[in-house]
VEXZANU-336932 format. One record per residue: x, y, z of N, C-alpha, C in turn; residue in one letter. Coordinates in steps of 0.001 Angstrom, whole numbers, padded with zeros to 6 digits, always signed. Layout:
# VEXZANU-336932
XYZXYZXYZA/...
***
This chain:
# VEXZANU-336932
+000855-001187+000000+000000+000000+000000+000892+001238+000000X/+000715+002265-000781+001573+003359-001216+000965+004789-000820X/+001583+005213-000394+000672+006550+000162+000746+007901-000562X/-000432+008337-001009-000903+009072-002138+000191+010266-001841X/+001587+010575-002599+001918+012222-002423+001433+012880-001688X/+002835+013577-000758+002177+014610-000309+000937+014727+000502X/+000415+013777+000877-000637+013363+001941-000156+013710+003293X/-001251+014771+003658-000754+015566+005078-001574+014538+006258X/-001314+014622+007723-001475+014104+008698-002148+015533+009619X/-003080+015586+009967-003589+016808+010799-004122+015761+011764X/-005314+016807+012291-005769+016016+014107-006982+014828+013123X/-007401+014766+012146-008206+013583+011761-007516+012673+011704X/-006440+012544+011103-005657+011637+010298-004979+010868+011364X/-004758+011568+012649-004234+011172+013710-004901+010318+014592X/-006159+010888+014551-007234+010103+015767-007181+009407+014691X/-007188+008881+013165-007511+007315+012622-006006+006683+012715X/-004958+007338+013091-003941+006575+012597-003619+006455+014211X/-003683+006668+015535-003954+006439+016865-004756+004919+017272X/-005719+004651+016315-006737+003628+016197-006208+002493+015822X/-005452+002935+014245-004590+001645+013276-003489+001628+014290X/-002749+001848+014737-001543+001410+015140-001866+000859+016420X/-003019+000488+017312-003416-000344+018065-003794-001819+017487X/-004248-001836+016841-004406-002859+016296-003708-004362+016527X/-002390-004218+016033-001731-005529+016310-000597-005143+017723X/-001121-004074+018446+000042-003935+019714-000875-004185+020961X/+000041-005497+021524-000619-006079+022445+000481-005530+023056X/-000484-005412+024711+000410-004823+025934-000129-003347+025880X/-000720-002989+025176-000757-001472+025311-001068-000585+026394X/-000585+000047+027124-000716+000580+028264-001626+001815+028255X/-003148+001702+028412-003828+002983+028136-003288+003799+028504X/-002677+004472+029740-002239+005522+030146-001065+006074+028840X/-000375+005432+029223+001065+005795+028386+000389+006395+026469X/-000149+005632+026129-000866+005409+024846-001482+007099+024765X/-002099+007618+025975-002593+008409+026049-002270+009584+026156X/-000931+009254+026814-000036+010498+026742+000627+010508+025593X/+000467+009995+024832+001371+009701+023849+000581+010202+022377X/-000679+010018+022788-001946+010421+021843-001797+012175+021705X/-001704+012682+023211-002277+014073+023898-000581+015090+023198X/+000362+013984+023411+001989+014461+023106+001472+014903+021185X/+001517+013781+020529+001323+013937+019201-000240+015059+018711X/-000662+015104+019259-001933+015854+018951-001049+017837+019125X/-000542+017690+020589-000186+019363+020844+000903+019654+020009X/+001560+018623+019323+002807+018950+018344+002011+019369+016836X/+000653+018695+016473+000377+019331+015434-000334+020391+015474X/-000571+020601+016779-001562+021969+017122-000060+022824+016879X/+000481+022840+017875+001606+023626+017552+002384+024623+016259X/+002775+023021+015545+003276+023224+014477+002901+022763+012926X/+001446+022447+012814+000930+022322+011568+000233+020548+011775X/+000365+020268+010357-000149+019122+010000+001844+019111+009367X/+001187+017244+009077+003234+016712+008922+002849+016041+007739X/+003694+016262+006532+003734+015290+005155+004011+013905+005541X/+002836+013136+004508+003502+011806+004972+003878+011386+003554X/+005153+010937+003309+005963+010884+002322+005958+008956+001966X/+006344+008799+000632+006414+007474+000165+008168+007654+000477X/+008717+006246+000487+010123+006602+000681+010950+006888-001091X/+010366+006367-001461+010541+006638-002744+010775+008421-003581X/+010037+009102-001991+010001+010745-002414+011178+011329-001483X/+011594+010542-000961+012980+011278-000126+014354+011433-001110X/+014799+012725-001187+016159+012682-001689+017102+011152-001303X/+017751+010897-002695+018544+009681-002044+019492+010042-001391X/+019970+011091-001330+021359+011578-000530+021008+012039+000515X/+019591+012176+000936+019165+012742+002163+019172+012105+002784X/+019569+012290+004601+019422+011997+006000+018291+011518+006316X/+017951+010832+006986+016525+010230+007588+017211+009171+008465X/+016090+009674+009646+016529+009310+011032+015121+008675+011595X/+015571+007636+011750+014602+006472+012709+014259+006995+014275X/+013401+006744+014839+012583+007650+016413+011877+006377+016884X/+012330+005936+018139+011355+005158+018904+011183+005295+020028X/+010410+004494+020874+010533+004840+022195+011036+003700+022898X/+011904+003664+023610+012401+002559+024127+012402+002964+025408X/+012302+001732+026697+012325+001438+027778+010701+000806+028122X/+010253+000943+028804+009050+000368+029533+007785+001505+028961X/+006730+001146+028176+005672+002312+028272+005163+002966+029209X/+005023+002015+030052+004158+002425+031294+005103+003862+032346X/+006382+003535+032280+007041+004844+032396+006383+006176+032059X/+006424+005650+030885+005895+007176+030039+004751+008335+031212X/+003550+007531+031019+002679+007816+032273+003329+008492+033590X/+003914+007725+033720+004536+008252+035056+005601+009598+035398X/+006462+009112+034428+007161+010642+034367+007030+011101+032661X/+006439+012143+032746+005555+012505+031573+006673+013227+030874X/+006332+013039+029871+007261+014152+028956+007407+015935+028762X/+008592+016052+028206+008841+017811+028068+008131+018133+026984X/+008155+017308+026193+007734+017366+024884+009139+017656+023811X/+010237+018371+023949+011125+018396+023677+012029+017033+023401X/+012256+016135+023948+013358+014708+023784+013471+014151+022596X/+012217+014267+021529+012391+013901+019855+013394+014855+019273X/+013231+016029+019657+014362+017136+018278+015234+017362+019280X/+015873+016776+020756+016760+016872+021052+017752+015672+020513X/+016760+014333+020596+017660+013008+020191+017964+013049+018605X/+017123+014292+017488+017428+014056+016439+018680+015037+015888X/+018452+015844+016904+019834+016911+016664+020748+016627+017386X/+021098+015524+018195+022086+015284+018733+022566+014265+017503X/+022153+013280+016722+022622+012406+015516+022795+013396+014788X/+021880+014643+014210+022903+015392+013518+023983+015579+013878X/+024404+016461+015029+026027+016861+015340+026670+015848+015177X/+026481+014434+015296+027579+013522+015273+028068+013181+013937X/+026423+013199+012845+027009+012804+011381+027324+014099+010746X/+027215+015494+011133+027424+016193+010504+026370+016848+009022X/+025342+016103+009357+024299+016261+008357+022714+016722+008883X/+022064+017639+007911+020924+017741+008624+020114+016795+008119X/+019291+016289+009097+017910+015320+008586+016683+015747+007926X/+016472+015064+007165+015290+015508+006027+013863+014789+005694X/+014382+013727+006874+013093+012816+006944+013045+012390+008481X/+011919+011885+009196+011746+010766+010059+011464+009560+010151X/+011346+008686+010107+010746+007012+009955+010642+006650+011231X/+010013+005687+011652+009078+004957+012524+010350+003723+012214X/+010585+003316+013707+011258+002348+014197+010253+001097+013428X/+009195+000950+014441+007368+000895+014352+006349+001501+014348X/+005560+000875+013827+004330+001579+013854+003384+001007+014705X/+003292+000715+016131+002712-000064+017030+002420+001091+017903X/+000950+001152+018233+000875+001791+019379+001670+003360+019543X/+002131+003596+021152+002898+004647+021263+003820+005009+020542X/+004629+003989+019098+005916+004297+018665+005351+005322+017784X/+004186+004708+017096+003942+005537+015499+003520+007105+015868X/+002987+007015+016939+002491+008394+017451+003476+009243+018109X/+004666+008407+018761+005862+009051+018976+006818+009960+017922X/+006591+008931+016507+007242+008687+015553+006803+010515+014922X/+005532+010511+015043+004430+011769+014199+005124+013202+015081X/+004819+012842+016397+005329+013927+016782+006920+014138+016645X/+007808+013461+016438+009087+014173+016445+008898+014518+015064X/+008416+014311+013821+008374+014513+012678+007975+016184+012503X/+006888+016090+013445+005859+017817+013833+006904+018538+014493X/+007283+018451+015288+008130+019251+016269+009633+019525+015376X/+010132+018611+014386+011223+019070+014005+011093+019806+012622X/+009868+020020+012403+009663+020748+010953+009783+019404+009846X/+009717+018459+009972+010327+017264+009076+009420+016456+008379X/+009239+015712+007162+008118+014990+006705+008144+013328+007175X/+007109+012769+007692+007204+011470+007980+007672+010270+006810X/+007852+009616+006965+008127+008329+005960+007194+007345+005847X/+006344+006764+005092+005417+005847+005267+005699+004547+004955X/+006168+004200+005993+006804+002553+006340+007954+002687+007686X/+008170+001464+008079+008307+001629+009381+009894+000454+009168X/+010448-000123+010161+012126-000718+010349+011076-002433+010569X/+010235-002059+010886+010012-003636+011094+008962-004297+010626X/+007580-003737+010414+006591-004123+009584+005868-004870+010719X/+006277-004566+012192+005538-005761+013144+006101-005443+014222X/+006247-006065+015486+007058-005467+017009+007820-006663+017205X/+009134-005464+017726+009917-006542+017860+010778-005776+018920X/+011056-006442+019977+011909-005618+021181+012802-005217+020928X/+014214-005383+020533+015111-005172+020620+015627-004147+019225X/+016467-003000+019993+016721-001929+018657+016766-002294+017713X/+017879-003493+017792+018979-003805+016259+017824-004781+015460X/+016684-005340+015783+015975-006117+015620+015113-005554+013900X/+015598-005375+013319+014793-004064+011964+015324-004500+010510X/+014553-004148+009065+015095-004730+008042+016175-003738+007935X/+016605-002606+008583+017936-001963+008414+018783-002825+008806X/+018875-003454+009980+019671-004112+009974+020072-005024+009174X/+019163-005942+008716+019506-006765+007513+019819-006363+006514X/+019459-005032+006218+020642-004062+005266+021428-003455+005195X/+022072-004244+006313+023590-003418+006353+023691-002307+006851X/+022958-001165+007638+022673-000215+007876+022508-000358+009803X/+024046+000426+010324+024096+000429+011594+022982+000823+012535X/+022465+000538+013609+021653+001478+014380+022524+002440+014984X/+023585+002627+015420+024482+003759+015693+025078+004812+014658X/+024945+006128+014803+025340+006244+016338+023825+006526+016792X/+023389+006865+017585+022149+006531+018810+021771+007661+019333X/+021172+008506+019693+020751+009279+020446+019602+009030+021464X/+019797+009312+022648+018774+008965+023708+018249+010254+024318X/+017309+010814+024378+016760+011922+025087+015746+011651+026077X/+015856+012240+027265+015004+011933+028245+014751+012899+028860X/+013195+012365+029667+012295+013626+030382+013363+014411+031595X/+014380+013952+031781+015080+014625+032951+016262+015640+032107X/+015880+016212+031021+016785+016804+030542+018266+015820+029504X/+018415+014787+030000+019928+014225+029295+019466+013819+027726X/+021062+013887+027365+020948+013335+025993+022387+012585+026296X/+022086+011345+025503+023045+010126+025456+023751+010042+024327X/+024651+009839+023888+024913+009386+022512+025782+008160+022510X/+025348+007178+021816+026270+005688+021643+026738+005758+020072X/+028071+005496+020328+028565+005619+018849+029328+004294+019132X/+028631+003326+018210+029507+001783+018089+029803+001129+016893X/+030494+000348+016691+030748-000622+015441+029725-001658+015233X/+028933-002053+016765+028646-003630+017179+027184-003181+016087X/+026605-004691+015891+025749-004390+015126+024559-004087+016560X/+025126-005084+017589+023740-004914+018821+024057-003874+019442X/+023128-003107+020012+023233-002187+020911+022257-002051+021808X/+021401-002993+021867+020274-002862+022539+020844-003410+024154X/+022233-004194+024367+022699-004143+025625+023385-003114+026022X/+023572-001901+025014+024541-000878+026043+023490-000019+026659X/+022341+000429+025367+021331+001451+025170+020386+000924+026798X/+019719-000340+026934+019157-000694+028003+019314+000173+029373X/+020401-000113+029817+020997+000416+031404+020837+001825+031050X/+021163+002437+030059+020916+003871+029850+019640+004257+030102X/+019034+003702+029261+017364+003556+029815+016749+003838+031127X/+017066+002365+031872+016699+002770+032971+017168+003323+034343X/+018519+003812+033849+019256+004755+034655+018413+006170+034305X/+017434+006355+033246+017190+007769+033000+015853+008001+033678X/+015093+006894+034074+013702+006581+034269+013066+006046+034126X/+013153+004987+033105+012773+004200+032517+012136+004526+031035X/+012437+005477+030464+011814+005695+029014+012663+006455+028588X/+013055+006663+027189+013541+007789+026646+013320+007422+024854X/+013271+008905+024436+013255+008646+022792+014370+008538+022356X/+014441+007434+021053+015732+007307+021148+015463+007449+019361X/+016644+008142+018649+017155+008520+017312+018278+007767+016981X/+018113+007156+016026+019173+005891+015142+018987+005934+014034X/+019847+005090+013384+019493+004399+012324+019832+005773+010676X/+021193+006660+011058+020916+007659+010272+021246+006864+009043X/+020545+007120+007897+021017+006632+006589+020314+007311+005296X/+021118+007525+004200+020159+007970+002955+019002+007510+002825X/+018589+008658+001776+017088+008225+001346+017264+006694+000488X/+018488+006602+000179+018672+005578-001249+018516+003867-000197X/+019120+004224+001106+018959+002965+001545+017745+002533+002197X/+017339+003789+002631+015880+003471+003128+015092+002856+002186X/+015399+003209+001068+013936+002706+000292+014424+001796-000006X/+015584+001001-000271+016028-000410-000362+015340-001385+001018X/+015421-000774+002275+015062-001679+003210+014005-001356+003711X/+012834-000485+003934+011732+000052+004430+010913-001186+003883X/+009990-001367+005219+008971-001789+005002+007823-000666+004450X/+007347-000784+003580+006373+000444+002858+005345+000311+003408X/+004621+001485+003793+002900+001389+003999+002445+001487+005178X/+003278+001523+005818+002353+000839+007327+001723+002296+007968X/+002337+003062+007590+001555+004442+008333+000204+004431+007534X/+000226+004621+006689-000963+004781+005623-001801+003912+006198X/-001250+002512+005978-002312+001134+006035-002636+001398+007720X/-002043+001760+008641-002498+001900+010128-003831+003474+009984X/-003626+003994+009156-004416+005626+008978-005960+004910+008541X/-005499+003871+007428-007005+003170+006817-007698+002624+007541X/-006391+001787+008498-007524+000419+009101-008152+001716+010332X/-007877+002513+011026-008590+003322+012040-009878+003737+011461X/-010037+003832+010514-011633+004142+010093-012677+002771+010196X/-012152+001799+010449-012824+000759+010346-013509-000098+012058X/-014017-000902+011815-014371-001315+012975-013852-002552+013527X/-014240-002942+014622-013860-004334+015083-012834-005544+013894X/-013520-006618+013846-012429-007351+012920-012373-007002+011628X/-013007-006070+011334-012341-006117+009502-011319-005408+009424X/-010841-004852+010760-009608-004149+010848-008547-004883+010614X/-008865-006141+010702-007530-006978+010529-007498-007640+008923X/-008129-006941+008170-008475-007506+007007-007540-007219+006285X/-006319-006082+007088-005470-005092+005908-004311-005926+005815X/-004113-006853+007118-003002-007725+007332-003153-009306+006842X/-003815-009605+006060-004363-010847+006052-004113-012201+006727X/-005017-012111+007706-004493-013030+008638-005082-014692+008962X/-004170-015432+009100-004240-017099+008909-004806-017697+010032X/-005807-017722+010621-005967-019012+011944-005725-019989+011904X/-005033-020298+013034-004420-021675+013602-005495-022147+013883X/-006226-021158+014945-007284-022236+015565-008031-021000+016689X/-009276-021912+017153-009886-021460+018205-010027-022443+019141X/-009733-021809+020276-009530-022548+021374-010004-021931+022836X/-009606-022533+023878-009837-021988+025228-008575-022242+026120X/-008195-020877+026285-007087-020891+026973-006858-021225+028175X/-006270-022406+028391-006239-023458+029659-005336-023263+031055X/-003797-022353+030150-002907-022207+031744-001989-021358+030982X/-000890-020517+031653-000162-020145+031291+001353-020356+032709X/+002197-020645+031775+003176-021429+032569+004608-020853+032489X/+005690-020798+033125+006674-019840+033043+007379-020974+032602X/+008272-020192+031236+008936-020705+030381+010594-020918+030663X/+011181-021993+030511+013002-022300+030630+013700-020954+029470X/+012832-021105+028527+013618-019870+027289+015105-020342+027365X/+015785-019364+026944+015266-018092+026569+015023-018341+025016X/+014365-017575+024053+013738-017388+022735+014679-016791+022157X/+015675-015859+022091+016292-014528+021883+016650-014824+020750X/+017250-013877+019642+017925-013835+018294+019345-014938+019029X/+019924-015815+018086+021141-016162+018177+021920-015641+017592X/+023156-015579+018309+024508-014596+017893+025771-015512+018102X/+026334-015750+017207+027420-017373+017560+026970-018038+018858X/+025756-018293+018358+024990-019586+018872+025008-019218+020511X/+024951-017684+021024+024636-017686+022031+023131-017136+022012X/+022325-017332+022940+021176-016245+022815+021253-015376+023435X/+020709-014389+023214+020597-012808+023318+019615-012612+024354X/+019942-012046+025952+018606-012098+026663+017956-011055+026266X/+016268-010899+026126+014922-010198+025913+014948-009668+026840X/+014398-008394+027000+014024-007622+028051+012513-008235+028665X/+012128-009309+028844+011258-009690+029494+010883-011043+030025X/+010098-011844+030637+009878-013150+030774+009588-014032+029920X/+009935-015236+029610+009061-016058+029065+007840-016549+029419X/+007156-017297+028593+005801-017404+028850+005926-018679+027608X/+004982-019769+028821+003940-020796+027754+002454-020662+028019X/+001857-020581+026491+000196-020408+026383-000168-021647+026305X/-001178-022077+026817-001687-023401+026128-003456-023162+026040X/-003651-023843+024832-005019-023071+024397-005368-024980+024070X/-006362-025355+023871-007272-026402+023688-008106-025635+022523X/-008264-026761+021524-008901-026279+020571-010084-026832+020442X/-010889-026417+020157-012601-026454+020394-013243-027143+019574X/-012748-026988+018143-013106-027927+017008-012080-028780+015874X/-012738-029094+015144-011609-030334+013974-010817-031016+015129X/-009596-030977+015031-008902-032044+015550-008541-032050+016861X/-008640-030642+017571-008727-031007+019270-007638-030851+019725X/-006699-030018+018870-005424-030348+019437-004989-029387+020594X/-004055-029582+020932-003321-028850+022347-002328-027646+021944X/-002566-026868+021763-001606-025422+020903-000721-024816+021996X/+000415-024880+021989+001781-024287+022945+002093-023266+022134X/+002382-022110+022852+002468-020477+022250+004039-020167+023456X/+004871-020521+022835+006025-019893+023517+006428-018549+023144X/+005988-017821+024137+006632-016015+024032+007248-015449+025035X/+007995-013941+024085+008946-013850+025210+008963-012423+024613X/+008199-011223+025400+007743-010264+024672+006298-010672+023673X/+006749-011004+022607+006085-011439+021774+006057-013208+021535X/+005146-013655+021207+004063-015023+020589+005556-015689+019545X/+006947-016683+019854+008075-016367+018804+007398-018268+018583X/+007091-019094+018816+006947-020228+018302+005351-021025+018893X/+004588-021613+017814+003582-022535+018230+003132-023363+017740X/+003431-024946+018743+003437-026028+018333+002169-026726+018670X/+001526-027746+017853-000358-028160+017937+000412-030001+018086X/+000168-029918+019526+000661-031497+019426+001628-032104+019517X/+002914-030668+019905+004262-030951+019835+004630-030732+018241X/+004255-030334+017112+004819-029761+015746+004548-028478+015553X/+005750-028014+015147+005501-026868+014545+004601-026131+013544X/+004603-025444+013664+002690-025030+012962+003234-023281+012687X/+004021-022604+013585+004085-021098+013193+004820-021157+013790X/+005864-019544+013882+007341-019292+014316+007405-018188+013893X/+008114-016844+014804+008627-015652+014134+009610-016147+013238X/+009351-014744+012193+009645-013784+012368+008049-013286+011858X/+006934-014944+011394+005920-014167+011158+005218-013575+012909X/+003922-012577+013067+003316-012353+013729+002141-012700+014498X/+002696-013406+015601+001514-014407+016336+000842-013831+017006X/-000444-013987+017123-001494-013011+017511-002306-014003+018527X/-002784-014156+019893-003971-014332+020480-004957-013002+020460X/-006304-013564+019626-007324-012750+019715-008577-013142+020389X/-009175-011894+021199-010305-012986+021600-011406-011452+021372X/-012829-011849+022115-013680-010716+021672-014147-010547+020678X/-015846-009785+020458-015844-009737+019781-015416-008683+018290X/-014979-008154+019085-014200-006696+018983-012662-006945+018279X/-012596-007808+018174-010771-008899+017542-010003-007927+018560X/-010300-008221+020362-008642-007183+020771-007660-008354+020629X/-006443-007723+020883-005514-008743+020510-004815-008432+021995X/-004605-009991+022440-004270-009922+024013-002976-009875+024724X/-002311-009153+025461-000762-009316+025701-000990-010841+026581X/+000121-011119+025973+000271-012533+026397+000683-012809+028277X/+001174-011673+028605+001264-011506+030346-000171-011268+030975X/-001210-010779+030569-002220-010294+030637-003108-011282+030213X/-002843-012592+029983-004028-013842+029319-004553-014498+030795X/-006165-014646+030448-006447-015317+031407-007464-016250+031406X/-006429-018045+031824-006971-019047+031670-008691-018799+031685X/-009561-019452+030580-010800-019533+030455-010917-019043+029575X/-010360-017929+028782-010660-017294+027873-011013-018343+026406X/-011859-017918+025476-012555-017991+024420-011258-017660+023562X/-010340-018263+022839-009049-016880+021750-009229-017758+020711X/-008933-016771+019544-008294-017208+018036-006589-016866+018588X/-005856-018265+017561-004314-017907+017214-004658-017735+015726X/-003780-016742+015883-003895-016469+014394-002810-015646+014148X/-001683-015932+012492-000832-015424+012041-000828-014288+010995X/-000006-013722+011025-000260-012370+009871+001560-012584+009672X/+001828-012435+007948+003337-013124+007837+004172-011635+007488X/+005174-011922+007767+006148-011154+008166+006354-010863+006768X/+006996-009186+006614+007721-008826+005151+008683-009874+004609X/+008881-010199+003680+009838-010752+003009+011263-011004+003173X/+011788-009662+004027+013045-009899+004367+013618-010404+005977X/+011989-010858+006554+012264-011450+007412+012228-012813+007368X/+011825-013328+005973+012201-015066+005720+013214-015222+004769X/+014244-015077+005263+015857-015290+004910+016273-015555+006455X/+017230-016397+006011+018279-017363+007251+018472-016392+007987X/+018998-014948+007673+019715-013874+008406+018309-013531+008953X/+017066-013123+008101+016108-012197+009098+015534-013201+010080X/+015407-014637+009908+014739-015670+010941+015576-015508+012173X/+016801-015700+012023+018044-015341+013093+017595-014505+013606X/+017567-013489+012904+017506-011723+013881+016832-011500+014667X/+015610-012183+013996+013421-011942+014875+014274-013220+015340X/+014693-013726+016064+014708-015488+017394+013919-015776+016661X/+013667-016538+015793+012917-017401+014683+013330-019446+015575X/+012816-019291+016660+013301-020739+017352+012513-021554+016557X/+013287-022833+016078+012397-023877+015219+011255-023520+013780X/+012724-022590+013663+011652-021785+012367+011142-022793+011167X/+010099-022680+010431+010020-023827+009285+010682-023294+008239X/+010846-024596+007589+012002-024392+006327+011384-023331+005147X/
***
């Protein structure tokens, strides 16, 4: 999905694209979400409505700088923002590359990121990019099709509500273990600016669309919202227990794994009709492998979804609770996350061939 030229983002476009980017983000922390809604809304009051650009319309020699929010959401809420930490973390990657930025892009487009993403775009005078580093959520920085294109996440900028700005300048391709402790030495949240690279490489590795396609599906209702992602059921079932997992899941890196910033988790769902089988949902953050019977059946790097309601919410998997009524159901990952390297990257454990 390609987003029509020059297509501006004002306060409509926002409350539908606030809507779409809930959609497939489980965990969402109303509060945080909300500040995050109220953050992006006073940046276009502020300073206009923001272009949302195809990447295809960015100078290829131009700068464009990736914006997410990293640390814990629920932070957010708590120690609220200046509103300032986006065009501090994006002008601190300027001074380091020596270049001004001419675009923004979305780490993700999930929830608080994409709306994070809008406002540093508003606040720095800058046009958005329509497509995002991952096409889906995925914890960890380095975790993005930039990475699989060769394209460093450093150097880094971190800005936080207490005034600091961080800068990590590394070789390593990971950085999501230095960036962490920074994190929550600052409070637990900060915006963080990466990923500087031409327009020419972005549009080699961007996932396309997802702002747009998150702007569409917000006009829509309950499940046909998920109609934009086309999505596969495993099954319907009733969710029976949830059990703490040995893990860890993590990307492998010479065959060590990489710890996740969170717990593991086993789902087990009973399926209600056809064959009855017993569905294991191992996640860790996110839904990364599920086996019907002990076989593999799905695996990141596609996107595993428990849905229940009739409303299709889609449920954080810490937040499931035995009895529940759920669909599993898959929605498949961009293209460059089924290659050996992108299965690796997304912890693709027991990925299928």
């Amino acid at each position: 999905m390609t987003a029509v030229p020059d297509r501006l983002i004002g306060p409509d476009e926002l409350e539908r694209l606030a809507v779409g980017a809930r959609v497939l983000a489980a965990g969402t922390e109303e509060s945080a979400y909300q500040v995050a809604l109220d953050w992006a809304a006073a940046e276009l009051a502020a300073h206009g409505p923001v272009r949302l650009l195809a990447a295809d319309r960015i100078e290829p020699a131009g700068l464009c700088v990736a914006v997410t929010l990293a640390g814990a959401s629920a932070a957010l809420a708590e120690l609220l923002p200046t509103g300032d930490e986006p065009v501090r973390a994006v002008r601190a990657v300027e001074r380091i590359t020596g270049r001004m930025a001419e675009a923004v892009v979305p780490l993700n487009t999930a929830a608080e990121n994409a709306l994070i993403a809008l406002a540093t775009a508003a606040r720095c005078g800058l046009p958005l990019v329509d497509g995002d580093g991952c096409g889906r959520v995925l914890p960890l920085i380095e975790q993005t099709v930039f990475t699989l294109a060769g394209v460093n996440a450093a150097p880094v900028a971190l800005a936080t509500p207490g005034g600091d700005v961080i800068t990590v300048e590394s070789a390593r391709t990971s950085v999501e273990d230095v960036v962490r402790p920074l994190v929550l030495a600052a409070g637990g949240w900060a915006v963080v600016a990466g990923y500087p690279m031409d327009g020419a490489a972005l549009a080699r590795s961007l996932v396309r669309g997802t702002v747009s396609r998150a702007i569409e599906v917000g006009s829509l209702e309950g499940p046909a919202r998920f109609a934009a992602w086309r999505p596969r059921r495993l099954c319907r079932g009733r969710l029976v227990a949830l059990e703490p997992s040995p893990g860890p899941y993590g990307p492998q890196g010479a065959g060590v794994p990489v710890p996740l910033p969170s717990r593991p988790t086993s789902v087990l769902v009973d399926e209600e009709d056809g064959l009855r089988r017993r569905f294991r949902l191992e996640a860790h953050n996110e839904v990364l492998l599920v086996l019907a019977d002990g076989a593999v059946v799905a695996s990141a790097p596609d996107h595993i979804l428990l849905v229940a309601g009739a409303d299709g919410r889609v449920l954080d998997v810490e937040r499931a609770v035995p009895g529940l009524t759920v669909e599993v159901v898959v929605i498949e990952a961009a293209p460059a996350w089924h290659t050996t390297r992108g299965r690796a990257l997304a912890g693709a454990i027991g990925a299928l061939p």
